[in-house]
C-alpha positions in Angstrom: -46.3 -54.8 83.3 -48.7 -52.1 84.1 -51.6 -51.1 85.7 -53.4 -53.7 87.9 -50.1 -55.8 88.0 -48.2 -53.4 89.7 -51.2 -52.5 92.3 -51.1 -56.2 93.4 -46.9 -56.0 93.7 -46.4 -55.8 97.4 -43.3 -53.9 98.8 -40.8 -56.6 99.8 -41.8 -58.0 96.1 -41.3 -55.0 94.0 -38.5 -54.1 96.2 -36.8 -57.3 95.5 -37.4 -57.0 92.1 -35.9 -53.7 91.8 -32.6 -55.0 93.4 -32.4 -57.7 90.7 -33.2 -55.1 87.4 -29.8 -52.8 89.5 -28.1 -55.7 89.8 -28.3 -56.7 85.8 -27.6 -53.3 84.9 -24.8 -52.5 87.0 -23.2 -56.1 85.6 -23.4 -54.6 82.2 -23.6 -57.0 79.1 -27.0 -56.3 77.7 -28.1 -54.7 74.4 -29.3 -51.3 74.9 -32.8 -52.0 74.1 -32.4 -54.7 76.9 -30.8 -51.9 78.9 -33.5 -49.4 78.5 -36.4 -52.2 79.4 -34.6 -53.1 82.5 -34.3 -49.5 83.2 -38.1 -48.4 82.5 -38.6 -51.4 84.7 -36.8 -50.1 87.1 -38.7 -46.9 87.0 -41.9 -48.6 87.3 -41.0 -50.5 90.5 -39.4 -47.3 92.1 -42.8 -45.7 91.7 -44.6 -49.2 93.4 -42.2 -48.9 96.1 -42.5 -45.0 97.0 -46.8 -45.5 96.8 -45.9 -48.2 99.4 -43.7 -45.8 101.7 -46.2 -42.8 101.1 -48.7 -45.0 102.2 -46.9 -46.3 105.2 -45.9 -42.4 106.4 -49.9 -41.3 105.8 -50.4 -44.2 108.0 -47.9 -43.7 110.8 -48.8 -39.9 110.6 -52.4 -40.4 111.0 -52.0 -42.7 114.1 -49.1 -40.0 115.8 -52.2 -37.1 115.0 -54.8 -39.3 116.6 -52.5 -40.2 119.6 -51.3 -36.5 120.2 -55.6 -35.3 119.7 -55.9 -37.7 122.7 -54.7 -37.5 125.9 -51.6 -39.1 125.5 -50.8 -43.1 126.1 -53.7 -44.8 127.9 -52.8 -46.3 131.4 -52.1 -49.7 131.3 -52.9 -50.2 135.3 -49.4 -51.7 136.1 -49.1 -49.6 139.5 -49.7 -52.5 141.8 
Protein backbone atom coordinates (compact mmCIF):
# COMPACT_ATOMS: atom_id res chain seq x y z
CA UNK A 1 0.00 0.00 0.00
CA UNK A 2 1.61 2.98 -1.67
CA UNK A 3 1.36 5.97 -3.30
CA UNK A 4 -2.20 7.50 -3.60
CA UNK A 5 -3.43 5.12 -0.73
CA UNK A 6 -1.40 6.50 1.73
CA UNK A 7 -2.10 10.29 0.56
CA UNK A 8 -5.78 9.57 1.26
CA UNK A 9 -4.88 7.93 4.97
CA UNK A 10 -5.85 10.65 7.35
CA UNK A 11 -3.90 11.04 10.71
CA UNK A 12 -6.13 9.37 13.40
CA UNK A 13 -6.31 6.49 10.63
CA UNK A 14 -2.76 5.84 9.92
CA UNK A 15 -2.10 6.58 13.37
CA UNK A 16 -4.40 3.89 14.47
CA UNK A 17 -3.06 1.68 12.21
CA UNK A 18 0.36 2.10 13.25
CA UNK A 19 -0.64 1.21 16.94
CA UNK A 20 -2.15 -2.06 15.68
CA UNK A 21 1.23 -3.13 13.26
CA UNK A 22 3.37 -2.27 17.26
CA UNK A 23 0.98 -4.09 18.84
CA UNK A 24 1.44 -7.43 16.62
CA UNK A 25 4.98 -7.13 16.67
CA UNK A 26 5.66 -6.49 20.17
CA UNK A 27 3.15 -9.81 20.74
CA UNK A 28 5.63 -11.69 18.83
CA UNK A 29 4.49 -15.02 17.00
CA UNK A 30 4.83 -14.18 13.42
CA UNK A 31 7.20 -15.51 10.66
CA UNK A 32 9.94 -13.23 9.91
CA UNK A 33 8.72 -12.39 6.52
CA UNK A 34 5.41 -11.58 8.33
CA UNK A 35 7.61 -9.67 10.77
CA UNK A 36 9.44 -7.65 8.26
CA UNK A 37 5.94 -6.69 6.28
CA UNK A 38 4.45 -5.49 9.42
CA UNK A 39 7.48 -3.61 10.04
CA UNK A 40 7.96 -1.94 6.47
CA UNK A 41 4.32 -1.12 7.19
CA UNK A 42 5.10 0.39 10.05
CA UNK A 43 7.64 2.54 8.32
CA UNK A 44 5.24 3.54 5.79
CA UNK A 45 2.66 4.84 8.27
CA UNK A 46 5.35 6.62 10.45
CA UNK A 47 6.15 8.63 7.29
CA UNK A 48 2.04 9.33 6.72
CA UNK A 49 1.88 10.41 10.19
CA UNK A 50 5.07 12.87 10.36
CA UNK A 51 3.71 14.63 6.63
CA UNK A 52 0.53 14.97 8.80
CA UNK A 53 2.41 16.76 11.90
CA UNK A 54 4.80 18.71 9.45
CA UNK A 55 1.86 19.82 7.90
CA UNK A 56 0.08 20.81 10.96
CA UNK A 57 3.46 22.81 12.47
CA UNK A 58 3.70 24.71 8.78
CA UNK A 59 0.19 25.55 9.50
CA UNK A 60 0.23 26.69 13.11
CA UNK A 61 3.54 28.53 12.18
CA UNK A 62 2.20 30.37 9.34
CA UNK A 63 -0.90 31.59 11.32
CA UNK A 64 1.65 32.63 14.66
CA UNK A 65 3.86 34.66 11.63
CA UNK A 66 0.73 36.29 10.27
CA UNK A 67 -0.63 37.13 13.81
CA UNK A 68 2.79 38.53 15.08
CA UNK A 69 3.14 40.70 11.17
CA UNK A 70 -0.21 42.24 12.59
CA UNK A 71 -0.79 44.19 15.23
CA UNK A 72 -1.46 41.73 17.78
CA UNK A 73 -5.16 40.15 18.74
CA UNK A 74 -7.98 42.24 17.31
CA UNK A 75 -10.29 43.95 19.91
CA UNK A 76 -13.24 42.10 20.48
CA UNK A 77 -15.29 45.44 21.87
CA UNK A 78 -16.06 43.72 25.31
CA UNK A 79 -15.35 47.10 27.32
CA UNK A 80 -18.86 47.96 28.04
Amino acid sequence: MTGKVEEALGYEQARDELIEVVRRLEAGGTTLEESLALWERGEELAKVCRRWLDGARARLDAALAEEEAGDGPEETGDDD
